[in-house]
C-alpha positions as CSV (number, residue, x, y, z in Angstrom):
1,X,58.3,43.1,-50.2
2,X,58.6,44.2,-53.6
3,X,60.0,40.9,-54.9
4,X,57.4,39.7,-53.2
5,X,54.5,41.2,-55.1
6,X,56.7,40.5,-58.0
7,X,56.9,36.9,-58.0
8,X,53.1,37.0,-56.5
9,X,52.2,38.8,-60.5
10,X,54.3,36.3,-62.3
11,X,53.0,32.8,-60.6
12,X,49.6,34.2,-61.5
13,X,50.2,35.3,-64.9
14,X,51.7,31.7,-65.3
15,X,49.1,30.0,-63.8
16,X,46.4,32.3,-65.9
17,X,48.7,31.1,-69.4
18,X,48.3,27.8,-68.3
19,X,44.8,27.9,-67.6
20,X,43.9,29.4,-70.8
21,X,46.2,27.2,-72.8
22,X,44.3,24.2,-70.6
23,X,40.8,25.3,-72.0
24,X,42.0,26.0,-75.5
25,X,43.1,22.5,-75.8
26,X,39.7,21.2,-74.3
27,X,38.0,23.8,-77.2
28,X,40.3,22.1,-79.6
29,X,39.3,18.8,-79.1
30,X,36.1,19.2,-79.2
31,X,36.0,21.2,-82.4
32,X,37.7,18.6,-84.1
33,X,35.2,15.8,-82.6
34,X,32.6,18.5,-84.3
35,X,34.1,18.2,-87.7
36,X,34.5,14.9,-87.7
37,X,31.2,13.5,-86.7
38,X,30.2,16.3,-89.1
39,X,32.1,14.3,-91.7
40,X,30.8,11.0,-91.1
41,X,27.0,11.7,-91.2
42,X,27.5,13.0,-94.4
43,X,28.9,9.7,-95.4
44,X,27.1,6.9,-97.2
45,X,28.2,4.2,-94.8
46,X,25.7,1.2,-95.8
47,X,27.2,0.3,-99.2
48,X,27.8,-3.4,-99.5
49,X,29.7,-3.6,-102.8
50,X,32.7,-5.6,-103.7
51,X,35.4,-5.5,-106.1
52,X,35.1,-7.6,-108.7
53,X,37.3,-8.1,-112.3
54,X,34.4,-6.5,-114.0
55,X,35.0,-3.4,-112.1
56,X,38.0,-3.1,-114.5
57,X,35.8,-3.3,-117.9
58,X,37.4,-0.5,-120.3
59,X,40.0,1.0,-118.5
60,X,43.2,1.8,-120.1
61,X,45.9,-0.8,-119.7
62,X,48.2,0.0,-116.8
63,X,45.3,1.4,-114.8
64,X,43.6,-1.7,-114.8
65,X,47.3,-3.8,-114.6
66,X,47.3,-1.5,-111.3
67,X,44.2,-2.5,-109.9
68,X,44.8,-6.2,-110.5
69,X,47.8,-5.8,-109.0
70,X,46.5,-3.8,-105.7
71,X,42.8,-5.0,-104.8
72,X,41.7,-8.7,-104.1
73,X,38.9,-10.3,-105.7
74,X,35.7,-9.5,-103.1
75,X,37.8,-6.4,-101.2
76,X,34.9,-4.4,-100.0
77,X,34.5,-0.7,-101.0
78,X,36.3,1.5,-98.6
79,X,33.6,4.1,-97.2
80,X,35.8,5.3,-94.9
81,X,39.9,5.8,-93.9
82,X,41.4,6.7,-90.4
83,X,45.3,7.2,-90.8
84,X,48.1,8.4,-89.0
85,X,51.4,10.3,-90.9
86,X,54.6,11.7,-89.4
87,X,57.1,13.3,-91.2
88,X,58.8,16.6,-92.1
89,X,57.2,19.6,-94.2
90,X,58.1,23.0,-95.1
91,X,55.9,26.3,-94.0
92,X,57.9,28.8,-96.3
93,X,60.1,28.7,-99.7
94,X,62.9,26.7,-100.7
95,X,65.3,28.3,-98.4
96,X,62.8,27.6,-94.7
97,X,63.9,24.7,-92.9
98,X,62.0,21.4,-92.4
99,X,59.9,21.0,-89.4
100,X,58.7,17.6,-88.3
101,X,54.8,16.8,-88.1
102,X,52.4,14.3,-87.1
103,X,48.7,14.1,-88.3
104,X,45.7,12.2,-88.1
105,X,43.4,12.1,-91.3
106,X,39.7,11.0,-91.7
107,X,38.3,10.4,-95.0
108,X,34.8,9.6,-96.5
109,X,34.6,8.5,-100.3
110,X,31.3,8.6,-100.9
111,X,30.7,12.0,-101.4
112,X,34.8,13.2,-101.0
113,X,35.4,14.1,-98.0
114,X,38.9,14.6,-95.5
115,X,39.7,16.1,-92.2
116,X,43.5,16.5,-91.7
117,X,44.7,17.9,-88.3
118,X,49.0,18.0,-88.1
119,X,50.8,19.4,-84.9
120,X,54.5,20.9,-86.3
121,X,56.9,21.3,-83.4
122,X,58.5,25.1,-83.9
123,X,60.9,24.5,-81.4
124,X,60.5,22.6,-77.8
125,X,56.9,23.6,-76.5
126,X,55.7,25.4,-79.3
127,X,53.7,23.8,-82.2
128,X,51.4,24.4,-84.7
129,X,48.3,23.2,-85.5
130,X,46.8,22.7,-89.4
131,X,43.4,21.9,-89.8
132,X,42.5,21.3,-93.6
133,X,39.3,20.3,-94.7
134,X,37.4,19.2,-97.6
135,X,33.3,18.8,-96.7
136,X,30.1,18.8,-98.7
137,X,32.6,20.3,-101.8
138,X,33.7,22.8,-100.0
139,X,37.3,23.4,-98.4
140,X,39.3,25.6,-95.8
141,X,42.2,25.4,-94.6
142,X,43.5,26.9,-90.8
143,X,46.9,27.7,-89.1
144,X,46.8,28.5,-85.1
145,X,49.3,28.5,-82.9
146,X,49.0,25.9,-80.2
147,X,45.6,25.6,-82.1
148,X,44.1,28.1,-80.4
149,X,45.6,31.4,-81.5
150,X,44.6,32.4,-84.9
151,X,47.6,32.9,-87.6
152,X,45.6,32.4,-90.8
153,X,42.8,31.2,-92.3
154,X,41.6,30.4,-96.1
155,X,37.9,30.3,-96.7
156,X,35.9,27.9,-99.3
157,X,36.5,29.6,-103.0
158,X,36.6,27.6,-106.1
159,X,40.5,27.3,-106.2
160,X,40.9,26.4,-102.9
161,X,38.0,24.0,-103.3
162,X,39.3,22.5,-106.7
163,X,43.0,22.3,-105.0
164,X,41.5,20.0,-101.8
165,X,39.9,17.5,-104.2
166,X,43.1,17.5,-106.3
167,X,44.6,16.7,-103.1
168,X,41.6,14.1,-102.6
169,X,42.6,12.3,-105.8
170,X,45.8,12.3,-105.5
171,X,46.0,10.6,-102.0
172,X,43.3,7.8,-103.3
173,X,46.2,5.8,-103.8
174,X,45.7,4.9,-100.4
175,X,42.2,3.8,-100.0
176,X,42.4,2.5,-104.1
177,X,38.6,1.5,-104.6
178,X,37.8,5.4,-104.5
179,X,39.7,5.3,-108.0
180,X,37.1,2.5,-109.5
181,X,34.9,4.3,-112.1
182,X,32.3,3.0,-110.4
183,X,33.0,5.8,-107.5
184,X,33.0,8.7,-110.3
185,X,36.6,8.6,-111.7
186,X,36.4,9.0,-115.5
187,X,40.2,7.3,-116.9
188,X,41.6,8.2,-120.0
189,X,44.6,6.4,-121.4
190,X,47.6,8.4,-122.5
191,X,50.0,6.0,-123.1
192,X,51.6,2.5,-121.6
193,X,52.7,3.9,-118.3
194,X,50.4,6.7,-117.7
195,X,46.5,7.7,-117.9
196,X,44.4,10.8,-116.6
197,X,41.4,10.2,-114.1
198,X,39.1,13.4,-113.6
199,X,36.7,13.6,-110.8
200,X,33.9,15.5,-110.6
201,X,32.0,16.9,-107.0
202,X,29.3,19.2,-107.3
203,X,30.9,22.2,-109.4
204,X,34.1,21.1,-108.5
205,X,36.7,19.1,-110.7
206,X,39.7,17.7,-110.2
207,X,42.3,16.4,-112.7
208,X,45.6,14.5,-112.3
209,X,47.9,12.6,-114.3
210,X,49.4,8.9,-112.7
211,X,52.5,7.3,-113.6
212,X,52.5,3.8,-113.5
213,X,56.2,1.9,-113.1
214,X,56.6,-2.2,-114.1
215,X,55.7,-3.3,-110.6
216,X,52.1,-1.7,-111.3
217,X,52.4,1.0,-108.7
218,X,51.3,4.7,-108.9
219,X,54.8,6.1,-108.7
220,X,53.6,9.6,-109.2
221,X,50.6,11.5,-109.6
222,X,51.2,15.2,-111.5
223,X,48.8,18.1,-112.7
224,X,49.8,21.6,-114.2
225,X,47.9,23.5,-112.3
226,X,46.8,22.8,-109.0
227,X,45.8,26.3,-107.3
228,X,49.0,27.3,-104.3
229,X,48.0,29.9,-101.9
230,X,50.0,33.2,-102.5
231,X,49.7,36.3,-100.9
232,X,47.1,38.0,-103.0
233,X,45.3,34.4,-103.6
234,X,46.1,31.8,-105.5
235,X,48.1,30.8,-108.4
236,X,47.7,27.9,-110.4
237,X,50.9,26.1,-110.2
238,X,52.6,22.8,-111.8
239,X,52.6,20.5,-108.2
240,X,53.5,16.5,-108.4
241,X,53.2,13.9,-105.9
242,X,55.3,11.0,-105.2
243,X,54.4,7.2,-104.1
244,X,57.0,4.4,-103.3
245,X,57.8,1.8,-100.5
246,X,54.4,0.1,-101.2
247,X,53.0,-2.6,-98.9
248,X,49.7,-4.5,-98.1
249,X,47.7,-3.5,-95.4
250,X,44.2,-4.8,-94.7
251,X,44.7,-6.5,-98.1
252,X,45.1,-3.8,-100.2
253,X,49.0,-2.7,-101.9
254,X,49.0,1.0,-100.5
255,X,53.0,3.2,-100.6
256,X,54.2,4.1,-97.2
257,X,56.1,7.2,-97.9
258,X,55.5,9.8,-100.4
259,X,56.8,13.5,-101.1
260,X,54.9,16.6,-102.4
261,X,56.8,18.6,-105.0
262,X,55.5,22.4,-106.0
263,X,57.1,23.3,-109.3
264,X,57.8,26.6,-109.3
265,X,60.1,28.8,-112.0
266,X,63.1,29.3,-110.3
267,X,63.0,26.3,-109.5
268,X,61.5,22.7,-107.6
269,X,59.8,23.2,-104.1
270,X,59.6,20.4,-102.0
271,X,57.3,21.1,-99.2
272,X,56.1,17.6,-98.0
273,X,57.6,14.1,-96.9
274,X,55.9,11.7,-94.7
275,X,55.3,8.1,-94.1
276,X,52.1,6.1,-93.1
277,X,52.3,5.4,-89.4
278,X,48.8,3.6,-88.9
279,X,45.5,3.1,-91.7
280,X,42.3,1.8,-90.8
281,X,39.5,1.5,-93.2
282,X,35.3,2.0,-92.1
283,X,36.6,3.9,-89.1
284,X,36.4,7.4,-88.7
């Protein structure tokens, strides 16, 4: 009788879990529906514009070498990017082990704009959920476990909002027209394999350095400060990211695979590698 009542508790605590866990992931999906229609009506989607050589007028040599070598004659302005990564990242320091991800990643270029949602397997059954978003100049960034239990949260503040467009600018390199000066990047030439672009959003700005090879790729994109979260903030922190295996996709020379690299003093953090599984431009 006992083992009875026993077993009787258990199946319905399991079934209770379940049924939680069941209208978490319902919650879940619609928030993130919610934040990305959010994003797309504040995009400006009716933009006919096309590249053109004249586009290029004044830029420093290997930037516009890059362009000529990336975008077609006629490519239409990207207004918006759906992709899919995979990969492996790090949650801690140097010493935490990889864990493998997947996201999906919206994007709006005209104003700046990304919703990035990754699941990171723990072990079998348990995963993680980031959500990190850049909106309306403003970003946040959330961890949750299964995506509905809460395990940390940063709010907009300027660093955090400078370090999501720094992010913004660095990952152009996969929808390349947001780069044009047209859209708002100023370029400054630093020598014959490397310039600065600078974007500015609002009260936010956002600088980074890009490293052209022969081939006329973005190799890698580098800034000496881009704002880390610590435990009492943030810390403005040498970070670099890296661009290779490039290929065309809807016309356009875009790199596959990349890494993010924080640069810390006792040494080089690598806390990001992933691949391009899927990219879609004017979808959201």
């Amino acid at each position: 009788m006992r083992t009875a009542r026993v077993l009787k508790g258990t199946t319905s605590a399991v079934v209770a879990l379940l049924v939680a866990i069941l209208a978490g992931i319902v919650w879940l999906r619609r928030e993130t529906a919610r934040r990305i229609d959010e994003l797309r009506r504040s995009a400006n989607t009716e933009r006919k514009t096309v590249f053109t050589t004249d586009d290029l007028e004044g830029l420093p040599a290997p930037v516009r070498a890059y362009f000529e070598n990336t975008l077609q004659e006629g490519q239409p302005y990207i207004d918006l990017v759906r992709l899919k990564q995979n990969g492996k990242l790090r949650l801690g320091d140097a010493s935490s082990s990889w864990r493998p991800f997947t996201a999906t990643q919206h994007v709006t270029v005209d104003p700046p704009g990304f919703f990035w949602g990754a699941s990171i397997t723990l072990v079998p059954f348990v995963s993680l959920r980031i959500r990190d978003l850049f909106r309306d100049g403003n970003g946040s960034a959330e961890v949750s476990l299964f995506g509905i239990i809460p395990l940390d949260r940063g709010e907009p503040s300027q660093e955090l909002n400078e370090a999501e467009l720094v992010r913004y600018l660095a990952e152009a390199v996969w929808y390349p027209t947001a780069l044009l000066p047209s859209e708002g990047v100023q370029w400054e030439s630093i020598d014959d394999r490397t310039a600065k672009a600078t974007i500015d959003h609002g009260d936010v700005s956002a600088s980074l350095t890009f490293s052209f090879n022969e081939d006329d790729e973005v190799i890698r994109v580098y800034t000496a400060e881009r704002y880390r979260r610590v435990e009492d903030g943030f810390e403005p922190t040498p970070w670099s990211g890296y661009w290779h295996n490039y290929r065309r996709r809807n016309g356009i020379r875009i790199p596959m695979e990349g890494e993010v690299v924080w640069h810390l003093p006792d040494g080089d953090l690598e806390a990001w590698q992933g691949q391009l599984a899927e990219i879609h431009y004017d979808e959201l």
